[in-house]
BAFI-3210 file (N, C-alpha, C; in Angstrom, 3 decimals, decimal comma, padded with zeros to 6 digits):
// residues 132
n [1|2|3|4|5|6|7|8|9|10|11|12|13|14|15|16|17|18|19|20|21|22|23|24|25|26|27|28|29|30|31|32|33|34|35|36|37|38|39|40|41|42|43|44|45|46|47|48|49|50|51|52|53|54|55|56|57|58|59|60|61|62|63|64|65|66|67|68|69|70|71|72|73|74|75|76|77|78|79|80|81|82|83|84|85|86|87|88|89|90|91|92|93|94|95|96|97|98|99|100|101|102|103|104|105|106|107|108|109|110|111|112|113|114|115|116|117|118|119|120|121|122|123|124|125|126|127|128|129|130|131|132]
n.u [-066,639|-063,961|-064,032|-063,043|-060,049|-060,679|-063,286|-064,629|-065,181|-068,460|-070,080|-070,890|-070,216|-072,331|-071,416|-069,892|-068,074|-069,258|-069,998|-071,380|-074,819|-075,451|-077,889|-079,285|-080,143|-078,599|-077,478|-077,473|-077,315|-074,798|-074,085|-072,322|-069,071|-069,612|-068,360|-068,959|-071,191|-073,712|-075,372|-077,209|-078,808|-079,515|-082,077|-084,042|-085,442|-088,290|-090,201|-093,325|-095,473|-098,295|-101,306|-101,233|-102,184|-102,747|-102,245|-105,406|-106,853|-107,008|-104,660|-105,288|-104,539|-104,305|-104,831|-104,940|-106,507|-105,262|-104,817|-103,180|-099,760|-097,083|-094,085|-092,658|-091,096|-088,030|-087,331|-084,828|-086,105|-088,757|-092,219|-092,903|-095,009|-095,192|-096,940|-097,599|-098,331|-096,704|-097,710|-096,802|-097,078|-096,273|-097,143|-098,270|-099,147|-097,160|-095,089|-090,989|-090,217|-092,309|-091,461|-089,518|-090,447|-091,506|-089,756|-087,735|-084,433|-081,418|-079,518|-078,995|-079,189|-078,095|-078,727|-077,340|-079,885|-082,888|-084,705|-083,919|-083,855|-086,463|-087,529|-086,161|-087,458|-090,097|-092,116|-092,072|-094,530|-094,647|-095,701|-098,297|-100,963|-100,945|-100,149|-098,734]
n.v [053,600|055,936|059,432|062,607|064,746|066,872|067,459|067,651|065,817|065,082|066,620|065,279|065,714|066,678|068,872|070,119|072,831|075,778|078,366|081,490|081,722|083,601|085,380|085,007|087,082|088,843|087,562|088,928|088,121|086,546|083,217|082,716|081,495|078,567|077,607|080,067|080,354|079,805|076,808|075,712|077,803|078,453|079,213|077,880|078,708|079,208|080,842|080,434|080,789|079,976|078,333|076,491|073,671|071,905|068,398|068,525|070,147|074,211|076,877|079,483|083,021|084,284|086,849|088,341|087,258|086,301|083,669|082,751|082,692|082,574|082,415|080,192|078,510|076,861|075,890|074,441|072,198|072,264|074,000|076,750|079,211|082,522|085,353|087,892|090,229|090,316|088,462|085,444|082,305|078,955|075,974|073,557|071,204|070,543|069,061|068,575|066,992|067,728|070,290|070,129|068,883|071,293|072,188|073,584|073,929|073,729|076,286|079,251|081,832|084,160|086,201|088,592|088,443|087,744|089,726|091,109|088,980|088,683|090,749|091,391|089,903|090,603|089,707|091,582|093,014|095,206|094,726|094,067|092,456|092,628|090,431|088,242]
n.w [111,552|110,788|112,104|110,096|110,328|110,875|111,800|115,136|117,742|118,991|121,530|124,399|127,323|129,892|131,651|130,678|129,835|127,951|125,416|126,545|126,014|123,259|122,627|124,873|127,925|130,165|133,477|136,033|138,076|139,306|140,533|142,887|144,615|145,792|148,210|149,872|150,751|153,596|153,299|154,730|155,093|152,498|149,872|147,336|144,572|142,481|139,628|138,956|136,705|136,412|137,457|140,287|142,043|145,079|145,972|143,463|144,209|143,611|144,166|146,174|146,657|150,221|150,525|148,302|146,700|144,119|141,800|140,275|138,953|140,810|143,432|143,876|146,611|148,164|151,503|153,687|153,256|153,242|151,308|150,324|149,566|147,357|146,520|144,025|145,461|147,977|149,757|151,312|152,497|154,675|152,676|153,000|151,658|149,258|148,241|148,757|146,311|144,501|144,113|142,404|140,257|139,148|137,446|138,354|138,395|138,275|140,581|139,136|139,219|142,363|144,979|147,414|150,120|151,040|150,793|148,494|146,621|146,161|145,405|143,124|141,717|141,280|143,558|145,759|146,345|144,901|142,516|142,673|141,509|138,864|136,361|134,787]
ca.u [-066,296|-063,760|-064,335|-062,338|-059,276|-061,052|-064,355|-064,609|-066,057|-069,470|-069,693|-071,379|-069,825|-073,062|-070,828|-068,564|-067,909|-069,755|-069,703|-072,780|-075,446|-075,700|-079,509|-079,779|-080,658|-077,025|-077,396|-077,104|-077,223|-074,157|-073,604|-070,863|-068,391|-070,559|-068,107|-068,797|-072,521|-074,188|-075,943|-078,639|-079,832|-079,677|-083,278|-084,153|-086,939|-088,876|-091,296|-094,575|-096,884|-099,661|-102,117|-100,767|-102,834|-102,127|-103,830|-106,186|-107,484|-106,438|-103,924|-105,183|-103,951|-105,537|-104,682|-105,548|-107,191|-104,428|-105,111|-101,584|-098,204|-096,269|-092,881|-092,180|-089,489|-087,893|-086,242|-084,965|-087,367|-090,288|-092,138|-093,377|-095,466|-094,962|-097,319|-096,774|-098,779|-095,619|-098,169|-096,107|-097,014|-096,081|-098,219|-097,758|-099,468|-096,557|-093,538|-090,153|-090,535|-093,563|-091,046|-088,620|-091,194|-092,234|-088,702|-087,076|-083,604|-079,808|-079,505|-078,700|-079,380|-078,029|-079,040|-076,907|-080,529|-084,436|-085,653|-083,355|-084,203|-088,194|-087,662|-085,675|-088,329|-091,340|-093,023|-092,277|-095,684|-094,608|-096,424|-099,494|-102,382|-100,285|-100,002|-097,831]
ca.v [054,688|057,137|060,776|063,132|064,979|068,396|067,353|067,752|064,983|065,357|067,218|064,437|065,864|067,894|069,629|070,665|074,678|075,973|079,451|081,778|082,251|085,751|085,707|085,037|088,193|088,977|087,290|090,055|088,147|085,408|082,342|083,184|080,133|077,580|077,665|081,285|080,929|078,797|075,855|076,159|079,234|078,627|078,524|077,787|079,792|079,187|081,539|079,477|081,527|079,359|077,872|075,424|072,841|070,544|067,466|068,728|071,893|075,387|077,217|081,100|083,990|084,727|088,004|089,204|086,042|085,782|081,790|082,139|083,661|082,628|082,280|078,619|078,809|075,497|076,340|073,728|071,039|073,100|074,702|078,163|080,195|084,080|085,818|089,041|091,089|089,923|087,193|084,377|080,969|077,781|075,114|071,674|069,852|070,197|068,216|068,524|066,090|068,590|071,632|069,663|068,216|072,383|072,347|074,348|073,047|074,147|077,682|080,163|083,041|084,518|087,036|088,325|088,595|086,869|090,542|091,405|088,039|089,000|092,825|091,893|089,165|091,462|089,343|092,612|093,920|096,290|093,960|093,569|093,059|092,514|089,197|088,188]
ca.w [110,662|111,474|111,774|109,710|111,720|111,119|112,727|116,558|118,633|119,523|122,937|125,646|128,840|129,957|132,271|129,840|129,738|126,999|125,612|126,563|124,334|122,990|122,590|126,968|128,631|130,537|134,200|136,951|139,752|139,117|141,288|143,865|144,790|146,762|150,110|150,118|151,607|154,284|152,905|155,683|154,967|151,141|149,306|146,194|144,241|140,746|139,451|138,326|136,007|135,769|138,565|141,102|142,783|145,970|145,628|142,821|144,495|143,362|145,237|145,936|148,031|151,200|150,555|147,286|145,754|142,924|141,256|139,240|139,015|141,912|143,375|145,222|147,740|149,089|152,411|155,020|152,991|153,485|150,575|150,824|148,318|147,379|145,869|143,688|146,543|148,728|150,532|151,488|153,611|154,054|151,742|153,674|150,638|148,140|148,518|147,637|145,151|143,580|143,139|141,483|139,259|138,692|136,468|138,967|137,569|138,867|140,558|138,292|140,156|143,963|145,523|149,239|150,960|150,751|150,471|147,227|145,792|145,928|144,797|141,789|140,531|141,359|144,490|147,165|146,351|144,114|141,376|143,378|140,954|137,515|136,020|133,678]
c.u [-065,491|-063,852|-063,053|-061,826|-059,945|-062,291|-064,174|-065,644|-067,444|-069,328|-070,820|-070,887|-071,165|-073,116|-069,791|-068,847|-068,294|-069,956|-071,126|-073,396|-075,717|-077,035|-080,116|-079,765|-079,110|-077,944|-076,987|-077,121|-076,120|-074,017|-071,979|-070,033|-069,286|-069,847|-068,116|-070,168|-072,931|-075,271|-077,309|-079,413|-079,977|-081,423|-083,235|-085,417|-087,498|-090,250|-091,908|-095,543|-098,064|-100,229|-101,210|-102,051|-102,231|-103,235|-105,353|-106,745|-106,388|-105,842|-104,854|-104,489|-105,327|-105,646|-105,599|-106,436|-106,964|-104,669|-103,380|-100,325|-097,234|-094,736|-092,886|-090,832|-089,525|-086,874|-086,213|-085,987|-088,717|-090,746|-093,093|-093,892|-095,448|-096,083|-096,819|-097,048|-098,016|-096,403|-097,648|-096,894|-096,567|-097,122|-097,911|-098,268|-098,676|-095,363|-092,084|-089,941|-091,431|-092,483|-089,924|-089,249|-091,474|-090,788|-087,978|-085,443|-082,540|-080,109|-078,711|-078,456|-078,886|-078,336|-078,249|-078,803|-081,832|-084,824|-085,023|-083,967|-085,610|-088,229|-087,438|-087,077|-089,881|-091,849|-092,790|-093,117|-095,813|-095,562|-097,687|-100,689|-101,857|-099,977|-099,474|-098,445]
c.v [055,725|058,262|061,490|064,280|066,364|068,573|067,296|066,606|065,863|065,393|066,295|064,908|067,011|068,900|070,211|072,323|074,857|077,417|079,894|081,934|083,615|086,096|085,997|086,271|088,023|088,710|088,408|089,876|086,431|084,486|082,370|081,910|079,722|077,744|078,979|081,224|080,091|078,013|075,772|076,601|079,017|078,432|078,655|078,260|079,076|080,155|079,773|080,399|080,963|079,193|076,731|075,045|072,134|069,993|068,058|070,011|072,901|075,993|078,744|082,027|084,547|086,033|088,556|088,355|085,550|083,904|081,622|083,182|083,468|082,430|081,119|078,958|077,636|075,691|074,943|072,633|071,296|074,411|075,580|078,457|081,661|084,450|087,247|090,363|091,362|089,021|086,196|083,271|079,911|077,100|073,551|070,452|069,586|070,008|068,818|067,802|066,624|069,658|071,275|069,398|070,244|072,540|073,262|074,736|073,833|075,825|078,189|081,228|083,075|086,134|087,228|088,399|087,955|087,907|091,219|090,250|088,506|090,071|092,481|090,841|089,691|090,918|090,249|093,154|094,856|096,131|094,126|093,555|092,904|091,113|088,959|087,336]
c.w [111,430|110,932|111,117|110,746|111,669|111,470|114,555|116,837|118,960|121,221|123,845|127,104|128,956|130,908|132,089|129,786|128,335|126,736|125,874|125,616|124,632|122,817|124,089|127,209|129,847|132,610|135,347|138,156|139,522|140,279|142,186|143,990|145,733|148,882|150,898|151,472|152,549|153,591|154,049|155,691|153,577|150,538|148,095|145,899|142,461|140,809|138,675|137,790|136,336|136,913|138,979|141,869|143,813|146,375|145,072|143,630|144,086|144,275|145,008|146,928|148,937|150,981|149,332|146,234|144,461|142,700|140,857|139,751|140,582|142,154|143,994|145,891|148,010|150,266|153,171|154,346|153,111|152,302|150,543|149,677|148,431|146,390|145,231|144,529|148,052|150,199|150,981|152,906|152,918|153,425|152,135|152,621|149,518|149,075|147,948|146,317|144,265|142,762|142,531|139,932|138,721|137,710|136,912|138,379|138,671|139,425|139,397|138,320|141,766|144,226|147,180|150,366|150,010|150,125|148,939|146,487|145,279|145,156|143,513|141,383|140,896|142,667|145,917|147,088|145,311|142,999|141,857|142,472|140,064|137,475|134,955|132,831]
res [x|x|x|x|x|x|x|x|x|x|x|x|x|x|x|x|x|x|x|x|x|x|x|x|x|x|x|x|x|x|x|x|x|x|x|x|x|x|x|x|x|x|x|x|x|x|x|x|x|x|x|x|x|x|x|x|x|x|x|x|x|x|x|x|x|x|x|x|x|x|x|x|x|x|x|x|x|x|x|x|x|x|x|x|x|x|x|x|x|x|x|x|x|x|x|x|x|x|x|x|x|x|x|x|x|x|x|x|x|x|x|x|x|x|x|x|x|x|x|x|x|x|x|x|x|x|x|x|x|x|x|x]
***
């Protein structure tokens, strides 16, 4: 069957340029050109509301004994936890293969520094004790 000439193909490229949506909350920290930054130093972040486990136990903070709300960091293949009390260690029982699976997805977000990245999504302490 062919389509009529005033229909548009259905859009399959899912890297096709697409306009923004106007409902999204306006992006304030845009993606710079890639050969701008060092790939070394780059990490990747996802907030996680909920409880995390490795291998079936509960994750908490040594610090303030938060169960939920965290930030994952994947630096260098090594994945770090933030709390909102600005707690951070490494967690040697989750994989990269875990914070992919947490739906991390494409950056979206940059930040020029670690300690801007944390400030703007609350985990510098400032939060300490608030849970979303």
């Amino acid at each position: 069957m062919q389509r009529p000439d005033h229909e548009p193909e259905p859009d399959t490229d899912p890297f096709a340029w697409r306009p923004p949506d106007p409902d999204a909350p306006p992006n304030l920290h845009p993606m710079p050109d890639p050969c701008t930054y060092d790939h070394d130093e780059l990490a990747r972040c996802t907030e996680h509301p909920d409880e995390l486990r490795a291998r079936g136990i509960p994750i908490r903070c040594a610090s303030c004994s938060a169960r939920r709300d965290w930030l994952v960091i994947l630096h260098r293949g090594t994945v770090w936890i933030r709390c909102r009390c600005a707690h951070q260690w490494h967690e040697p029982e989750l994989t990269v293969d875990e914070f992919d699976e947490l739906g991390a997805g494409p950056p979206d977000r940059y930040w020029p520094s670690f300690d801007e990245a944390v400030a703007s999504m609350g985990f510098d302490g400032t939060l300490r004790g608030t849970y979303f």
